[in-house]
Steps between C-alpha positions, in 0.01 A plus 500: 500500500281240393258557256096456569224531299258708774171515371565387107203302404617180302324250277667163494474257170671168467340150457701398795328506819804444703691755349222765519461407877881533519485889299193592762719423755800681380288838381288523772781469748639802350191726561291393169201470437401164265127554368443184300684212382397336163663182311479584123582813246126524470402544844778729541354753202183468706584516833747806463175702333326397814733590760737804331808377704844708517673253346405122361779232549403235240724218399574409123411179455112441609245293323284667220648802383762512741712769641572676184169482309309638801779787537465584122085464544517741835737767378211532192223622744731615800850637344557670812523167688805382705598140464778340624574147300671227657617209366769190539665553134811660555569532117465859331251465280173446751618850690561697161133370412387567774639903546409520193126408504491800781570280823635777741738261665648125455643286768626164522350230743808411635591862594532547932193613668610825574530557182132447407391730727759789341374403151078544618589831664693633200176345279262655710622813479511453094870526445715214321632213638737274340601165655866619605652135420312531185580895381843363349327245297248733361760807473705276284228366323477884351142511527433794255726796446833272411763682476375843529589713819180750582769737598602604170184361311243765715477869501510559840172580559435159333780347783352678785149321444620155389687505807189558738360263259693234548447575917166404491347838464145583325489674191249738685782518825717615210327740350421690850854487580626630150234758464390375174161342390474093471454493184805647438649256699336269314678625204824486657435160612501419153747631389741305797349132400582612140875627552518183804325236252314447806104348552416657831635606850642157627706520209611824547606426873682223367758690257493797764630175760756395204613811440556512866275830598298341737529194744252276581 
């Protein structure tokens, strides 16, 4: 079944006119909703405050601050935010940047439409997305946590949550779940990036996609 994006509410930002015509197109076909379109990292920081969209599709490269900077500047005042970056560099290094600065998902431009529209619906709904002709790359490029397996470096309490972790799941989703307060989640949390030598949750997905206990 294919997938659609019923009632997602999207924010578009690329300096391309064309090619934000051609994602309106695309996303709206598939049941979305696009509230704005802007053409710079700057616009994009202010237009998401104004319109508090699902998800914000923003390409890397952009005048001004571009795609990073205004992902870096968002996440400061909305860390909750979902952003999915895409870009035409099919090199390692802009993704890992990217998942690392807290982008919730990274797609290349030349990946098939459908494919878009799975990677905005997995956005929206906050969990990870990975670039699937990409994933290799970054796997390899042992983006934090090289050569340790969480399965023998975690209690299992510690395994259990770095698992739902790396799935996308809140801290406060977590904690419900587990029974346990978020700050001790919290605590956990630290203790995982520790043990993992890992920054934040993209990397974490990306060992537990390495170490081959999730797919993306």
């Amino acid at each position: 079944m294919a997938q659609t994006l019923e009632r997602v509410r999207i924010l578009l930002a690329d300096d391309h006119a064309a090619v934000r015509m051609g994602l309106r197109l695309l996303l709206e076909g598939a049941g979305g909703i696009v509230m704005g379109e802007v053409d710079s990292g700057e616009a994009a920081v202010a237009a998401y405050a104004q319109h508090r969209p699902d998800v914000l599709v923003m390409d890397v490269s952009m005048p001004g601050i571009g795609g990073l900077g205004a992902l870096e500047r968002l996440l400061a005042h909305t860390p909750d935010a979902h952003v999915l970056l895409l870009s035409a560099h099919d090199d390692a290094q802009i993704p890992a940047r990217a998942l690392r600065s807290g982008a919730t998902g990274y797609l290349s431009k030349r990946a098939q439409p459908q494919e878009l529209i799975r990677a905005v619906a997995q956005v929206a709904r906050g969990q990870r997305y990975v670039d699937p002709e990409l994933a290799p790359q970054l796997a390899l490029a042992q983006l934090g946590g090289a050569g340790v397996d969480p399965a023998t470096a975690l209690t299992d309490k510690e395994f259990a949550i770095f698992l739902q972790l790396a799935q996308g799941r809140s801290v406060s989703d977590i904690a419900v779940a587990h029974k346990l307060s978020p700050s001790t989640v919290g605590t956990h949390l630290y203790h995982i990036k520790q043990k993992l030598n890992a920054s934040n949750a993209a990397e974490l997905a990306l060992i537990a996609v390495r170490s081959g206990l999730i797919e993306v």
